[in-house]
C-alpha positions, 0 to 999 in steps of 0.5 A: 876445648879451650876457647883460643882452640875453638877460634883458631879451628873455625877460623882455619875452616873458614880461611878454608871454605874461602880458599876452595870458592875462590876460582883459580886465576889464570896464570899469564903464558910464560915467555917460552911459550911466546915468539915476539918481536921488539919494536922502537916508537918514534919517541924511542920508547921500546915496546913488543908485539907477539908473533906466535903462542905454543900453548896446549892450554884451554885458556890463553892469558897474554902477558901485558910485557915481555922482556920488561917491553909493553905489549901492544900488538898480537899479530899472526900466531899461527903459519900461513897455512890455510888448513890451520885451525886451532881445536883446543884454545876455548878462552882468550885473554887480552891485557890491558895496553895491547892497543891492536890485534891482527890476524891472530886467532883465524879458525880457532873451532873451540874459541867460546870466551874472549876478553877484551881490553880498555885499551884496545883500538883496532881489531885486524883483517880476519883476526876471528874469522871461522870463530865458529863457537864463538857466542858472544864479543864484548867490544870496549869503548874506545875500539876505533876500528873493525877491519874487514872480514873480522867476524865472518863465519862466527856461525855462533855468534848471537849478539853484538854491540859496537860501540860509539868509539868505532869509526870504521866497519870493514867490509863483510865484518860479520858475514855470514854469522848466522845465528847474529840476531841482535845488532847495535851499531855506534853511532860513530859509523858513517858507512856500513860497507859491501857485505857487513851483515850479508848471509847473517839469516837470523837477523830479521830487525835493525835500527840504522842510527844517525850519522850513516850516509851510506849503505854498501851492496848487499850490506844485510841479507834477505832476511830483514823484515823491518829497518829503521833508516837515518834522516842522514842517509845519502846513499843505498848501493845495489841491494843494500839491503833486499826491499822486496822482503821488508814489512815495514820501513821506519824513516826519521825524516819526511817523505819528501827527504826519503825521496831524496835518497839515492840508491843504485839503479833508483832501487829506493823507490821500489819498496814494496811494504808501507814506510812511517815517516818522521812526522807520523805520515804513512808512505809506500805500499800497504801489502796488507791491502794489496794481498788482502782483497775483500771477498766480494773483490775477490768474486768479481774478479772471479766472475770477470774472468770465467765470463771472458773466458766463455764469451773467448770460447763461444766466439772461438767454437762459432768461428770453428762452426761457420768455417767448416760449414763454408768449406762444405758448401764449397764441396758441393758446389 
């Protein structure tokens, strides 16, 4: 075989073997499968917002225009029926200049993959709520809002980092996502609201950053064991988090700030676990020695108690003696 011959076949079956790695991209939906609604900016610029996706795909990659408008919105896509759920849509794909989506993707079962764009500063009311396969969000710098109830129910969900850019945390945004065990909050945040983190079992550790002022009720559940609290810290609402289970409290201030924190019927002051101040001083109450008395502690008390309890009898079966006999005497008489 001549020399040309042989370069020419193991260059198509190098083009060959390459083709075949690559993976197949997804193709944006085409417009049939898309309702949509077109909008004029105050500039007077158009611009459109998606209202609804027919696709049977598994993957679902938004197109950045339509009708040559950009896409900046998605909006509802589905009726508002609350026995809508969406079983076979596994990955969802959001381009680049979509800037909000709201409401769009409730109970979708099969939901595993989502992807974000640079672009995108606000996320809606319960726009992945009952999410439930769901494992992981990566939330873009430059996300300024997470509404509420966003994340609740994504019982699969095991990690999230919000980023420095998010301002506002809505109310029961990741409620009861019970296998969340890792928690980054932004340091943009000021308030974690009613119910953020409540019902999420799994997270049992949580580093509050500065900035925060406020901690809404029943902001974390019962199952924290250890938090780190901002020197910031104004303002703990009703079971903010549940004192009662908590081992250790770690606190970027003094004791005499921590002190100053006010919380809902002075409920910061019954933290019953010990707290580690700014300057390496130890507060608060150590269960350790509470719980784990010596032996011979343990003993006395032991002894204490069994001798009150005889001397109680012996005066209660004298009594009982002394009274009968006067009542015989009395007879006789």
């Amino acid at each position: 075989m001549k020399p040309t011959k042989i370069f020419v076949s193991v260059f198509i079956s190098i083009l060959f073997l390459f083709t075949a790695a690559v993976p197949a991209f997804a193709e944006p939906l085409p417009e049939e499968q898309l309702r949509w609604k077109i909008y004029r900016a105050d500039d007077g610029t158009e611009y459109a917002v998606i209202t609804g996706c027919s696709s049977e795909d598994p993957v679902w990659e938004f197109p950045a225009e339509i009708d040559g408008k950009p896409v900046l919105k998605i909006e509802q896509l589905h009726p508002d029926d609350a026995s809508f759920s969406n079983t076979t849509t596994k990955e969802i794909i959001i381009p680049e200049g979509v800037e909000e989506i709201h409401y769009a993707f409730v109970s979708y079962f099969a939901l595993e993959k989502v992807t974000l764009p640079q672009s995108l500063k606000k996320i809606g009311w319960s726009c992945f709520r009952g999410c439930s396969a769901l494992k992981e969000i990566n939330l873009p710098e430059g996300l300024e809002v997470i509404d509420y109830d966003v994340f609740s129910y994504c019982k699969a969900l095991e990690a999230v980092k919000i980023p420095d850019s998010v301002t506002e945390l809505g109310k029961q945004a990741f409620f009861n996502c019970t296998s969340l065990k890792e928690v980054t909050l932004g340091a943009g945040i000021k308030e974690i609201p009613d119910s953020a983190f409540d019902e999420c079992t799994a997270l049992t550790s949580i580093v509050i950053p500065e900035g925060v002022e406020r901690i809404g009720e029943y902001a974390f559940d019962g199952s924290l064991k250890t938090v780190t609290l901002p020197k910031s810290l104004t303002y703990v609402d009703r079971s903010g988090f549940i004192f009662g289970n908590l081992e250790k409290v770690v606190y970027n201030g003094t004791e005499e700030e921590f002190e100053q924190i006010e919380s809902y019927d002075d409920e910061i002051r019954f933290v019953q676990c010990p707290i580690e101040y700014a300057d390496g001083t130890i507060g608060g109450t150590d269960i350790s020695q509470n719980s784990g008395s010596s032996d011979g502690e343990k003993s006395g008390t032991v002894l204490f108690v069994t001798i009150t309890v005889i001397v109680i009898l012996v005066l209660v079966s004298a009594s009982a003696f002394f009274i009968a006999r006067r009542n015989k005497q009395a007879k006789q008489k």
